[in-house]
N, C-alpha and C positions, 0 to 999 in steps of 0.2 A: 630604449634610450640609446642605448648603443649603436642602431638603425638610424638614428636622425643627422650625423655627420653624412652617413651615405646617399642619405639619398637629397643631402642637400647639394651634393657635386652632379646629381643630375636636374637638377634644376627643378627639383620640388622644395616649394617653399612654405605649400600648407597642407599638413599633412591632413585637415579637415577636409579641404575641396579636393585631395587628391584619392585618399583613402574613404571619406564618410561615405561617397556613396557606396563601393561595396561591405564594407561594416551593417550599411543598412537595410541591403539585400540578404547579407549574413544572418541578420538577426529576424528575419522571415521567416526564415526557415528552419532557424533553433528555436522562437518562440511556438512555431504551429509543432515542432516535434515536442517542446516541452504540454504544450494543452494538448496532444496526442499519448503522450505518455503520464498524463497525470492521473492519477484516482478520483475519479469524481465525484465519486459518494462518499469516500471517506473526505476531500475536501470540504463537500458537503456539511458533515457531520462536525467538521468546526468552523464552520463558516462563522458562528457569535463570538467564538473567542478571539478569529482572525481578523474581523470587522473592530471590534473595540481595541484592540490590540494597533491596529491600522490607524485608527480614530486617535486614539491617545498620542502617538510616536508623532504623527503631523502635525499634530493640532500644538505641540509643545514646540517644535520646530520651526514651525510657522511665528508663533509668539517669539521665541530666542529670537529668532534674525529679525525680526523689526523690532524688538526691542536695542539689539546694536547694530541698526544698520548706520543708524545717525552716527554712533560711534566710529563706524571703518568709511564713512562717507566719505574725507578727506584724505585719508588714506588709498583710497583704490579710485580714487579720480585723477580726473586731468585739466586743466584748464582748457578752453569754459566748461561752468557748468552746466549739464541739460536737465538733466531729469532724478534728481533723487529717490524717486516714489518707484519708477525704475529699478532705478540698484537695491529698491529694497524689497520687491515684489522677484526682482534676478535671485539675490539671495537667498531668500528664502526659500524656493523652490530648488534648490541648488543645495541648500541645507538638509531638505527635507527630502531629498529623493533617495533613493535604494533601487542598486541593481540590480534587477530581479534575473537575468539571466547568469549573473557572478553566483548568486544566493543559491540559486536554484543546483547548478552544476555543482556547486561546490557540497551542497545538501544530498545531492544525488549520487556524487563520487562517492561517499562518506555515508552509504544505506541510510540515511537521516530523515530520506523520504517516508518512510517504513514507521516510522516513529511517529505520536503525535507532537512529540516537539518539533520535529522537522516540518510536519504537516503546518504546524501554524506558523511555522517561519517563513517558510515558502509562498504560506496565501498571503502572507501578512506585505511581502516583498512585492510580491507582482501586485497588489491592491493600491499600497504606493507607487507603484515603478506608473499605474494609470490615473491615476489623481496626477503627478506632475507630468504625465505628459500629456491631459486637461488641461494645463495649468500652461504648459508651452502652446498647445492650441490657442489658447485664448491669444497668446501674443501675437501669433502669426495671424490673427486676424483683426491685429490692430492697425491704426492705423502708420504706427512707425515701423511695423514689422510689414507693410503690405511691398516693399523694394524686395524680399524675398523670392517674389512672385512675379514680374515684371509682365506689365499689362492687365493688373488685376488689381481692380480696390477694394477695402475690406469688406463694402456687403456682399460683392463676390464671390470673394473665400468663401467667405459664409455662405452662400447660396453652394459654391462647390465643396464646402462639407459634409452641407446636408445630404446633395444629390449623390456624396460617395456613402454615407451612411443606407442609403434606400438601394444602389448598388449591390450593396454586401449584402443588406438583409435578404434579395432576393438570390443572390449567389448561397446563402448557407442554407436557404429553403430549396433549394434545387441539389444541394450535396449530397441528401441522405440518397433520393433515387437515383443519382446518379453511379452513388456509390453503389447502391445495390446491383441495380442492372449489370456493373464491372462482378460483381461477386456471383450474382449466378450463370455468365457465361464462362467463370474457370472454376464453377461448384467440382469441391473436391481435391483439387488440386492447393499446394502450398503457398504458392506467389502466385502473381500477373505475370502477362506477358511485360518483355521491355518495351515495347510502341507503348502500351496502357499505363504505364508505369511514367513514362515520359510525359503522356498527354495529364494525366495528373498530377504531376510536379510542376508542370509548365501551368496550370490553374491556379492552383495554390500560391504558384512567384505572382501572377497575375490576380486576384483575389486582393494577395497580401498586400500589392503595393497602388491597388487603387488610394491610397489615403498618400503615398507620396510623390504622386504626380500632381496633386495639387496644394504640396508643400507639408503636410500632417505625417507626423509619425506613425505607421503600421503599425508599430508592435499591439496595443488592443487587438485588430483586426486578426493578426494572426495564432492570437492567442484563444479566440474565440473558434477559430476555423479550428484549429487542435481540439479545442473540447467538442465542437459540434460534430466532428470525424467519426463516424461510426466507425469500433473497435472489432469488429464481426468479420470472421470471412481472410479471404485471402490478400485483399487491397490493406487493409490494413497490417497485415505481417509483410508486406512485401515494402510501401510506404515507409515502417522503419527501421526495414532492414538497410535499405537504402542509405537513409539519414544519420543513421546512428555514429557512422565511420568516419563518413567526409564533414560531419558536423563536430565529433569529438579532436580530430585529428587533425583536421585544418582549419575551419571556419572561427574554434575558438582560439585557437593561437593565435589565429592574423586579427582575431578583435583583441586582444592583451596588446598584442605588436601595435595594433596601432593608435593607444594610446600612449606608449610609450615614445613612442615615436614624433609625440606633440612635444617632447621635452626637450629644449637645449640642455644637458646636459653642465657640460662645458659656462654656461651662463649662468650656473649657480653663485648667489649672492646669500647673504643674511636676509636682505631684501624682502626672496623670497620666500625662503626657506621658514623666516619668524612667521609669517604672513597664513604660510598652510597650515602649520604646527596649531593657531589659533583658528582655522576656520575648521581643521578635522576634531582639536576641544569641542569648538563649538558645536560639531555635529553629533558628538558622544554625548554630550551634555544632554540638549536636545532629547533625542534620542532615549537615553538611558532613563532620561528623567520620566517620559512617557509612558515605557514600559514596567517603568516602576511603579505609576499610578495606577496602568491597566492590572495588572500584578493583584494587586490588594483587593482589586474588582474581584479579578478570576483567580483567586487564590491559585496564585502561582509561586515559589519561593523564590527571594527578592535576588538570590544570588544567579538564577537562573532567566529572571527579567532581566540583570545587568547585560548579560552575555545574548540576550535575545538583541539587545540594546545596541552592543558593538557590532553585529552580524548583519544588523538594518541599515547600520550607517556607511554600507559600502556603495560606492558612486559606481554610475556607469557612465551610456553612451547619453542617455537624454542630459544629464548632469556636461557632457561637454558638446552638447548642441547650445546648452542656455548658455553656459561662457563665452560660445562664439559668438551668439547670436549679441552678448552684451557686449563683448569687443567691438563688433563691428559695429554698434549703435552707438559706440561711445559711451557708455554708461560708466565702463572702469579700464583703465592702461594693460597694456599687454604684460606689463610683470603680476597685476592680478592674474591673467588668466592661467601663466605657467603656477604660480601659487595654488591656484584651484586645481590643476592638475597634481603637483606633487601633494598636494593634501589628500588625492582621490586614492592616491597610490599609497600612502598612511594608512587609511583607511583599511583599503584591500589587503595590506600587509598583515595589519594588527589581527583584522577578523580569521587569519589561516589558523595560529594556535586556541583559539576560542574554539573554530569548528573544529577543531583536533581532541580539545577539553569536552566538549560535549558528546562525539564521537562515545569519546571512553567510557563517560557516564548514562548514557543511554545503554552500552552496550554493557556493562556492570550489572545496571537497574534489571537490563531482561536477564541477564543469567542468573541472578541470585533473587528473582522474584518469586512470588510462590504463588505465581498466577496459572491459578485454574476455575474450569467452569463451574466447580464447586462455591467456590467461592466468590463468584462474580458479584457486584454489590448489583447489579440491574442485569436480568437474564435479557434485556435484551439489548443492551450495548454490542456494539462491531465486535467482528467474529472475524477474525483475520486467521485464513486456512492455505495453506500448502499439501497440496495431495501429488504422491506418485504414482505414475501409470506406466508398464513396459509396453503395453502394447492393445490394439482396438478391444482386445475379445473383451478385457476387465474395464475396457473407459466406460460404458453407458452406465455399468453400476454405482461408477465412481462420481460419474455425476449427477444420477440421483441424488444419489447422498449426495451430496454438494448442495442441492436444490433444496431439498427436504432442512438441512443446517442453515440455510441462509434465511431467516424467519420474515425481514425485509427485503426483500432483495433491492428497491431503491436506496436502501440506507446502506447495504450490503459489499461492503469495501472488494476491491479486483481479486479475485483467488488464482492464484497461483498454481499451476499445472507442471511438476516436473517430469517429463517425459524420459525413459531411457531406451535409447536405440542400438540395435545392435550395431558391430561397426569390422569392417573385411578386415580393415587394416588402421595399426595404434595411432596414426598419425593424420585420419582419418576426423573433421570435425563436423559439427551439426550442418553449416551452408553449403560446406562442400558435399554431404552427404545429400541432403535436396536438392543440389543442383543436377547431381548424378539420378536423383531418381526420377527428376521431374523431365532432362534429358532422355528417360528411356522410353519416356509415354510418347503414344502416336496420338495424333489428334483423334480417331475412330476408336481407340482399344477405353476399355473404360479404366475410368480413373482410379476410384476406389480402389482397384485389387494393391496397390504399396503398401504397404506398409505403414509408413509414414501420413499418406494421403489421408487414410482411413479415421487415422487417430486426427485430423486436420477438419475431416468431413464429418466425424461427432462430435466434435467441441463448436462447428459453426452452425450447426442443427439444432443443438443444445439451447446457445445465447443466441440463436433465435427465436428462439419457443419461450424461454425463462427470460431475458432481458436482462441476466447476470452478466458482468464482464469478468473475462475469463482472460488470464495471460498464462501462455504459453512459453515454456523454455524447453532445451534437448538438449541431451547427454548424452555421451559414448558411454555404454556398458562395459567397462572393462573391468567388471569385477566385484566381489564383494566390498572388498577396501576401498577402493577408489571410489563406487559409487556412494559407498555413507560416508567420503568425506565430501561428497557432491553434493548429498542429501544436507551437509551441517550448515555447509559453507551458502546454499541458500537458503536456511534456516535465520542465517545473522545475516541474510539480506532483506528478509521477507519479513522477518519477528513475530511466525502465524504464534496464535496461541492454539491449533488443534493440527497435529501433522499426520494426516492420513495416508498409510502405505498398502499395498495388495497383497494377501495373502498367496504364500511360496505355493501353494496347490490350488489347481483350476480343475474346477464339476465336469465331469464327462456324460456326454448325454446319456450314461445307464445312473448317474446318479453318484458315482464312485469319486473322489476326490484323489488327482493324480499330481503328483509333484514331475513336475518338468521339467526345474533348473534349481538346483542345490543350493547355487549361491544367491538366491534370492531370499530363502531363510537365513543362509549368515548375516545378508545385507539388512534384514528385519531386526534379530537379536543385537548387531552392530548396531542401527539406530536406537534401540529400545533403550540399551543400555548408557544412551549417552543424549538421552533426545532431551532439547533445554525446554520441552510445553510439552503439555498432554499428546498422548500418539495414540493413536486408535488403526487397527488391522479389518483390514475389510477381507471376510471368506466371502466372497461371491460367489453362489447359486444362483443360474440365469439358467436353471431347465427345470427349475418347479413349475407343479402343472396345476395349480388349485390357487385360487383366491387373485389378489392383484399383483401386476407385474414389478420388478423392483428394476427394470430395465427403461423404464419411458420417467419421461419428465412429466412430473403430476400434471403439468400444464396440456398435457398430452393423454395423460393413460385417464382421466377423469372424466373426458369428451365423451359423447356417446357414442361417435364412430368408433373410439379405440376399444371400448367397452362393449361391443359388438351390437348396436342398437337397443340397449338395454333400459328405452324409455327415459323418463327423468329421473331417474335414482342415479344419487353420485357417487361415481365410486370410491370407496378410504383406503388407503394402507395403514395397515391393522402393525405396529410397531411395539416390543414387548421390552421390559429388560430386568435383566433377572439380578436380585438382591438376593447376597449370602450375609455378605458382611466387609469394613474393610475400606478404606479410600480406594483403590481401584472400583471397587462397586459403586460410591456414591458416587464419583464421577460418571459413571457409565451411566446413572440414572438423572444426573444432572444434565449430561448428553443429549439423552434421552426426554428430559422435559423442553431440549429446545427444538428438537427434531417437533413434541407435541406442538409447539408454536404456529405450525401447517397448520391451516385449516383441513386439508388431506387427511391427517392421519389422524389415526387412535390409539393412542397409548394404554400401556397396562405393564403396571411393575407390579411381577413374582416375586415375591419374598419368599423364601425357606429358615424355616424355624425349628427346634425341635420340641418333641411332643410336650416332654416333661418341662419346657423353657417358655410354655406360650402365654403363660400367666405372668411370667417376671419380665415383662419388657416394659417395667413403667417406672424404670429409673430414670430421677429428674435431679436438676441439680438442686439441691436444697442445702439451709444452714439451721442449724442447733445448736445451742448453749447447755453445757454440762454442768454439773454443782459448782466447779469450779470458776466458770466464768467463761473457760473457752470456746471458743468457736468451730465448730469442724464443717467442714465444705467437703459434700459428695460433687464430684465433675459428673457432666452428661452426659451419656454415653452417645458420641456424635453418630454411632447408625441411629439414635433411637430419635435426635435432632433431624436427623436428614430424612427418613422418614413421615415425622409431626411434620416437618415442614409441607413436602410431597402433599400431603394428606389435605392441612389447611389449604395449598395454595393452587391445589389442580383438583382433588376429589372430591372436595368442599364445592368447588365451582362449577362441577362437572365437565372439565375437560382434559379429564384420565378416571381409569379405573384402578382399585387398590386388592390383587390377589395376595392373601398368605395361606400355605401350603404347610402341612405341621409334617413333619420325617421324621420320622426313626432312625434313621444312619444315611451315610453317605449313599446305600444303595438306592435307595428311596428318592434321592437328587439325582439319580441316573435316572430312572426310570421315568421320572416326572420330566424332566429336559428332554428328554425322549417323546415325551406323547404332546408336545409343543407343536409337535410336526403338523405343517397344515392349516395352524391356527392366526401364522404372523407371517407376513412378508420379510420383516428383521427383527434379528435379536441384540439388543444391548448387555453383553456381559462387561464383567471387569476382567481385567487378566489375572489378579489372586495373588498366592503368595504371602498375601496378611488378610485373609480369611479365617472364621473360625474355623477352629483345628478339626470338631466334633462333626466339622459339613464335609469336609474335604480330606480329611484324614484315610489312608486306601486308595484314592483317584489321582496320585500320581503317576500311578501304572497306566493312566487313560493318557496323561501327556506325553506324546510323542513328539512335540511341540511346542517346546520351551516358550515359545513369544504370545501363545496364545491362552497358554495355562491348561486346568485339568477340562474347567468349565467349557473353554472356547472348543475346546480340542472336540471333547463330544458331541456337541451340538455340528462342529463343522463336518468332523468325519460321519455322521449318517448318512444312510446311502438312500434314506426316503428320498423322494423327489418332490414330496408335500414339504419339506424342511425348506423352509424360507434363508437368506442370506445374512450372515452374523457378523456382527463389529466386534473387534475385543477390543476396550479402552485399559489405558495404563494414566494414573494420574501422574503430572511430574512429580518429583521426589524432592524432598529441603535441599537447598543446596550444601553444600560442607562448607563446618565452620569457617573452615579459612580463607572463604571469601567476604566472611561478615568481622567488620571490627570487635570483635567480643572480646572481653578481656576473659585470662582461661579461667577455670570454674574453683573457688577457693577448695583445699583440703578439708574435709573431714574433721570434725574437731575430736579432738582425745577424750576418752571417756575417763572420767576420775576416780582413782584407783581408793 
């Protein structure tokens, strides 16, 4: 606003015809990095809530504005009159629209993407942000709208919509190979070159803006080019790495600037001002009332449809295409339009402290949730995981497991890859660190041998074999501390509910387990101790010499070529996990049954019991009535619950086996963990701690290894080479009171003397 005295001394007098068209080259290439950067299968995965959600908000919106548009008809005209039905079909679509690139940034500054509330506010945004600008298509191919175009009458347009629609579909059919062919001539490597890099951003401007050369809004078009983008490979880390900077830092300030920039200032009236005040009502109205209905539908609480409500009702740039486009048609006087603007900016104001409100309460909800895979109401609802890797030797195990956890992998939301690198110097960051090393490679010398490269060329071998999307990020190793507050701080970005880190000692080809870097067990116990979801430590054994490999992606080691032409018998990974007692254990078996979710693998949960105790394990919860009348309730004992469960819903079915193993003492759990060797590619332990006393009691002396307990400890330090690779899980912990409103716990009452 402050801009519009300036640039009216240079003799811009609209800041529409001066500024729209780079705002809508801008928005090219924020829409294709936002469908680049989106999750598509967790979109996916609410696509019903975000369609009726969509459905509801418009369809109310729609109804508000022609129910008063007769109402503001004499009000935002002019003599003569043209077209009513006009200003009421303008309206509407003016009412009804949502910025989907305000929504989206603002969702995205604010980890909100991460959330399924943000998820559905996002789809919900850009769903609308393509219904009106359907809804502006149709105009530009009317026949009042066909002066937009000059030389063109509307069945025209229309014949140059369609021809740009068959355009595109051919351009997004030809993207994937083209994309690949860029990904394996720099197989291995981090980024593209910059020609390649060029010649593909130069496609993509061109792509995007086939739809407004012949007067239609791109944004659809580019929003589809983003999702169509394959995520694989070094074209896409390089794509937005590109984007990320000149799109955050320039592109969206000069589209804020230059809506403001529409505003005379200075010409503020009552006029006005009463005029926005009632069309940004109108739009909350609208709006709120939608999601309110949806709400009841999709049992949402009503206080969090309101706020969905005001977050939808923020205007963008199609919202001031339709004003111009009704200014200049005559439809309503130019102090409507500046009113439609400062309404739009109402709007955008209000919605900052909402996403600010919601921010809080999402990020409340995940710390003091007590969400674990224990308790998941549907074992196979999204599995949202962040795993740590320092360096190539531990990645393939790590994505196994990765692979083996993802039971869908289409429904199977992006996972998250925190990488830590080492670094010469403190000041030293991730771009600048691949620039230097990708700077040292010769075109002849191979690529692999970096460091970096390495961990680059098994996560793009990976999600090409598996079809999981895999996102990548990198950290400077400077330490214990810094790194777990690296590790947190993308915890409350990502909100995985499983956070997978690598065990402090790596298997030496005689089989010995060698600690290499000290502060990589601080860094472990640092997390442990403060991790807000389930963590699980991966001991990875990659030189066991018996049975299936835990280093290939099933997709891979199951073939018969990997399997050394072993006919048609397919190979399983034989997956075990051992039950003492103890929520760390049920977790780890709950782990464990979604790892069994593979068709790959075979499951088998160990139980250890003891001799004299294998008859009393049929404690149930029951109730009795005594002479008196009252009632007594025995609770049931939740290993013997998790267990029954296990029993009914995989051994019943046949797909797990149920071992119990009766001891004597704790030596007895040694020796038994011990002859395991050979028989399982992984083991599922719990980390312990609240185990019975009678299993474990004595095999503290075995923990050398606080993070991984007495159990992990053992099973990890055998020096067999038949010993397969070990997970330890740790279940999160309640949170402390004093983040839950509880009131404190009354005293004790006095006994009477």
């Amino acid at each position: 606003m402050g801009l519009h005295d300036v640039i009216v001394h240079v003799d811009v007098q609209n800041a529409e015809d001066t500024y729209g068209g780079y705002v809508s080259k801008a928005r090219i290439f924020y829409m294709f990095y936002v469908g680049l950067e989106a999750d598509v299968a967790a979109l996916w995965n609410d696509m019903r809530r975000a369609t009726i959600l969509t459905y509801a908000s418009v369809a109310t919106c729609l109804l508000l504005a022609a129910f008063v548009s007769g109402g503001m008809y004499g009000s935002m005209m002019h003599t003569p009159v043209r077209s009513p039905e006009l200003l009421a079909a303008v309206l509407m679509l003016s009412i009804a629209d949502t910025a989907s690139v305000d929504v989206a940034r603002m969702a995205g500054e604010m980890g909100l993407t991460a959330t399924p509330s943000g998820r559905l506010l996002v789809g919900s945004a850009i769903a609308t942000n393509i219904i009106c600008i359907v809804g502006e298509g149709v105009f530009s191919c009317m026949k009042l709208a066909s002066g937009r175009t000059p030389g063109y009458s509307a069945p025209q347009r229309l014949g140059l919509g369609i021809l740009t629609l068959v355009k595109v579909g051919v351009a997004v059919l030809l993207l994937r190979p083209a994309v690949a062919f860029i990904n394996r001539r720099n197989a291995g490597r981090h980024r593209v070159g910059n020609w390649e890099l060029v010649l593909l951003l130069v496609a993509v401007y061109n792509i995007g803006s086939f739809p407004q050369q012949v007067g239609f809004d791109g944004m659809p078009v580019s929003l589809l080019l983003g999702l169509a983008f394959p995520r694989e490979g070094p074209v896409a880390r390089s794509v937005m790495d590109a984007l990320a900077y000149p799109l955050h830092a320039l592109a969206l300030p000069f589209y804020f600037g230059a809506m403001g920039m529409r505003l005379n200032f200075s010409a503020m009236s009552g006029a006005i001002l009463v005029p926005a005040v009632l069309l940004t009502l109108l739009g909350l109205i609208g709006k709120c009332t939608g999601t309110v209905a949806a709400a009841r539908f999709l049992k949402i609480p009503a206080a969090d449809a309101l706020r969905f409500g005001v977050m939808l009702n923020i205007k963008g740039h199609v919202n001031m295409i339709n004003m111009s486009f009704a200014t200049s048609e005559g439809i309503w006087a130019q102090q409507a339009l500046m009113a439609m603007v400062v309404g739009s900016m109402i709007s955008t104001i209000i919605a900052g402290p909402v996403f600010a409100v919601v921010f809080r309460k999402e990020k409340e909800a995940y710390d003091c949730s007590h969400q674990t895979l224990e308790h998941m109401a549907d074992p196979d609802q999204e599995l949202r995981m962040l795993a740590c890797v320092h360096g190539a030797r531990g990645t393939p195990g790590m994505l196994t497991l990765l692979e083996l956890l993802a039971s869908k992998p289409r429904a199977q939301p992006a996972i998250h890859i925190l990488r830590f690198f080492d670094v010469a110097r403190k000041d030293a960051g991730p771009s600048r660190y691949h620039s230097r090393s990708q700077d040292r490679e010769h075109k002849l010398m191979d690529r692999r041998r970096d460091a970096t490269t390495q961990v680059n060329w098994a996560i793009d071998v990976f999600t090409c074999a598996t079809g999981l999307v895999i996102r990548q990020a990198d950290a400077g190793d400077r330490g214990s501390a810094a790194n777990a507050k690296a590790v947190r701080r993308w915890t409350e970005d990502v909100r995985p509910g499983l956070l997978l880190l690598p065990y402090h000692k790596e298997q030496h080809y005689d089989g010995t387990m060698v600690c290499r870097r000290e502060d990589r067990r601080e860094l472990n116990i640092r997390v442990l101790e403060r991790a807000p979801c389930t963590t699980a430590i991966l001991a990875d054994r990659p030189f066991r010499r018996c049975g299936t490999s835990f280093q290939l992606p099933t997709k891979i080691s199951t073939s018969t070529e990997a399997a050394g032409n072993q006919g048609d018998e397919k190979v399983t990974t034989h997956v075990a996990a051992v039950f003492l007692g103890g929520p760390d254990d049920r977790e780890a078996v709950a782990l464990a049954c979604r790892v069994a979710k593979n068709e790959s693998v075979r499951l088998a949960v160990v139980r250890f019991v003891l001799c004299e105790s294998t008859h009393k394990h049929d404690r149930v919860a029951s109730a009795s009535a005594d002479v008196d009348g009252e009632v007594s309730v025995v609770v049931q004992d939740p290993d013997e619950e998790c267990m029954s469960v296990f029993q009914r819903e995989y051994v019943a079915k046949e797909r797990a086996a149920y071992v119990e193993k009766a001891v004597t003492g704790p030596m007895d759990v040694v020796e038994a963990l011990r002859g395991m060797a050979g028989a399982y590619a992984l083991v599922v332990v719990g980390r312990g701690g609240r185990q019975p006393a009678e299993l474990v009691v004595g095999l503290e002396g075995w923990a050398e290894c606080a993070e991984v307990g007495p159990v992990g400890e053992i099973l990890a330090s055998d020096q067999s080479l038949e010993m397969g690779s070990v997970l330890v899980v740790q279940q999160k912990t309640a949170p402390p009171l004093h983040h839950m409103d509880l009131p404190a716990p009354a005293p004790p009452p006095t006994p009477a003397t």
